[in-house]
C-alpha positions as CSV (number, residue, x, y, z in Angstrom):
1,X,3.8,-42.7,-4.5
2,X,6.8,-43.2,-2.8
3,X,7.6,-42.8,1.1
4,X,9.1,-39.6,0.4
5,X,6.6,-38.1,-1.2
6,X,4.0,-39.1,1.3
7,X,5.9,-37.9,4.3
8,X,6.6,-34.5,2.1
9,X,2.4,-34.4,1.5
10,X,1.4,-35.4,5.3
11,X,3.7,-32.7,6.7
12,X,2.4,-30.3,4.3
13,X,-0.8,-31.1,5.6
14,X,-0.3,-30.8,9.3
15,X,-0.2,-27.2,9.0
16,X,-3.4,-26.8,7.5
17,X,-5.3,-29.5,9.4
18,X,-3.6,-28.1,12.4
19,X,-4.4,-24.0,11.2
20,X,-7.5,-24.8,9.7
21,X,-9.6,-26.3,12.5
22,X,-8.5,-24.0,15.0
23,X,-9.9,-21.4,12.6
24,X,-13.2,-23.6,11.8
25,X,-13.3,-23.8,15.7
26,X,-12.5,-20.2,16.9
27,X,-13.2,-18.3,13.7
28,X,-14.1,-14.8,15.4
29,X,-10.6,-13.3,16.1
30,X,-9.7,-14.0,12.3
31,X,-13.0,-12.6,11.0
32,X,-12.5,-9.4,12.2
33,X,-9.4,-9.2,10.2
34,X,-11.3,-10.5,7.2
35,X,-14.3,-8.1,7.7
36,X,-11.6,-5.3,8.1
37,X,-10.0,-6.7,4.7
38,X,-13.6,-5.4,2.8
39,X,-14.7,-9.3,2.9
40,X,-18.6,-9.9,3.0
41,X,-19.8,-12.1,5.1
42,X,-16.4,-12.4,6.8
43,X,-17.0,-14.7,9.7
44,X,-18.9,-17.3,7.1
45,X,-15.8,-16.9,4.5
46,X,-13.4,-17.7,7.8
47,X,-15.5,-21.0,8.7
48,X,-15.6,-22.2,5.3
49,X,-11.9,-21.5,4.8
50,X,-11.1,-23.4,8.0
51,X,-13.0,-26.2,6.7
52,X,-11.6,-26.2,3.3
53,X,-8.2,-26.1,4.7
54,X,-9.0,-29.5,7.1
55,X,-11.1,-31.4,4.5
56,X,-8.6,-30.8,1.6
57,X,-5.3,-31.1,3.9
58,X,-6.8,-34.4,5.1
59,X,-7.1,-35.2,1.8
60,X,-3.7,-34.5,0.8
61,X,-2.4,-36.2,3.7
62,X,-3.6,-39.9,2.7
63,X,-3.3,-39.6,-0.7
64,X,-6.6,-39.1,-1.9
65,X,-6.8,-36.7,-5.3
66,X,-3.8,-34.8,-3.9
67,X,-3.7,-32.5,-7.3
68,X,-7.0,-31.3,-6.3
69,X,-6.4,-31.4,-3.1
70,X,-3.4,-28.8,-3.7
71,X,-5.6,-26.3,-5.7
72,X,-8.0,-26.1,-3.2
73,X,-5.3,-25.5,-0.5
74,X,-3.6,-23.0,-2.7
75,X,-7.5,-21.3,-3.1
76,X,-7.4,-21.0,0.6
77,X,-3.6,-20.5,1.3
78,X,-3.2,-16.9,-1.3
79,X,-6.7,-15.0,0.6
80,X,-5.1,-16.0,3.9
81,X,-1.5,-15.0,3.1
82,X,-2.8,-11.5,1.9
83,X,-5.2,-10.7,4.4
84,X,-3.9,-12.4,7.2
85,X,-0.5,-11.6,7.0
86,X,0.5,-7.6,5.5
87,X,3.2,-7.3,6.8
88,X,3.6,-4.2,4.9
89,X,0.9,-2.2,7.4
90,X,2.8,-2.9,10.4
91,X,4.0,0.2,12.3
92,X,6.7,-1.5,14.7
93,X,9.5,-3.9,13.9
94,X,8.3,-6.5,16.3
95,X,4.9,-6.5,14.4
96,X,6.3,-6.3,10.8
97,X,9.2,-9.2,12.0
98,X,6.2,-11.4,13.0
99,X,4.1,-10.9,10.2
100,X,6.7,-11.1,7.5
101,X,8.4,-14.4,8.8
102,X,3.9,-15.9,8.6
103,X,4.0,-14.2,5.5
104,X,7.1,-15.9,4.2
105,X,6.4,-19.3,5.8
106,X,2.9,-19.5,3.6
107,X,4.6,-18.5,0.7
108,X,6.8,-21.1,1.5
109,X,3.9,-23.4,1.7
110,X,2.6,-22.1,-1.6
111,X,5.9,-23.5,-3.2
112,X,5.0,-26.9,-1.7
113,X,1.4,-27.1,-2.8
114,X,3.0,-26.0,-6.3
115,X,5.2,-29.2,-5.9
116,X,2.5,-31.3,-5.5
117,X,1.0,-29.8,-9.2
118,X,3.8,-31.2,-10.7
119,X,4.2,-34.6,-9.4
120,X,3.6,-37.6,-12.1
């Protein structure tokens, strides 16, 4: 792999090592969005998605199986983007502004992870 491509993967990762252990750690103020969302057992679902996101960005991050690494990032990444983010039910501009730009940055991210599918 070449330098680029594992700068490109470790700051990819930052954001869910970095996201996904502060949810692992503190997962109750994102539950209750999740349990809101219709999700069962909505503060498990948060843990494990925290936990997900730092085992599999780690993983991404030095290298190791970085395609399945990706796919289990972009398993996380969608639910997250969806619930965490709809931007769509905000009733002030301030609130839709914030939530569209989180929005837009993970779909951003989704386009990296996508990347990472198609390297050789």
């Amino acid at each position: 792999m070449s330098f680029v491509q594992t700068l490109g993967h470790t700051l990819l990762a930052s954001m869910f090592i970095s996201g996904g252990s502060s949810t692992f750690i503190n997962p109750d103020g994102r539950a209750t969005k999740v349990e809101q969302a219709g999700i069962p057992l909505a503060r498990q679902a948060v843990i494990v998605n925290g936990a997900t996101m730092v085992v599999a960005g780690t993983a991404l991050a030095v290298g190791f199986l970085p395609k399945l690494a990706a796919l289990a990032l972009l398993g996380t990444l969608i639910p997250t983007t969806v619930v965490g983010h709809p931007y769509w039910q905000e009733t002030t501009p301030q609130g839709r502004a914030g939530q569209q730009i989180h929005f837009n940055k993970n779909v951003a991210m989704i386009g990296g992870l996508l990347l990472v599918l198609l390297e050789k």
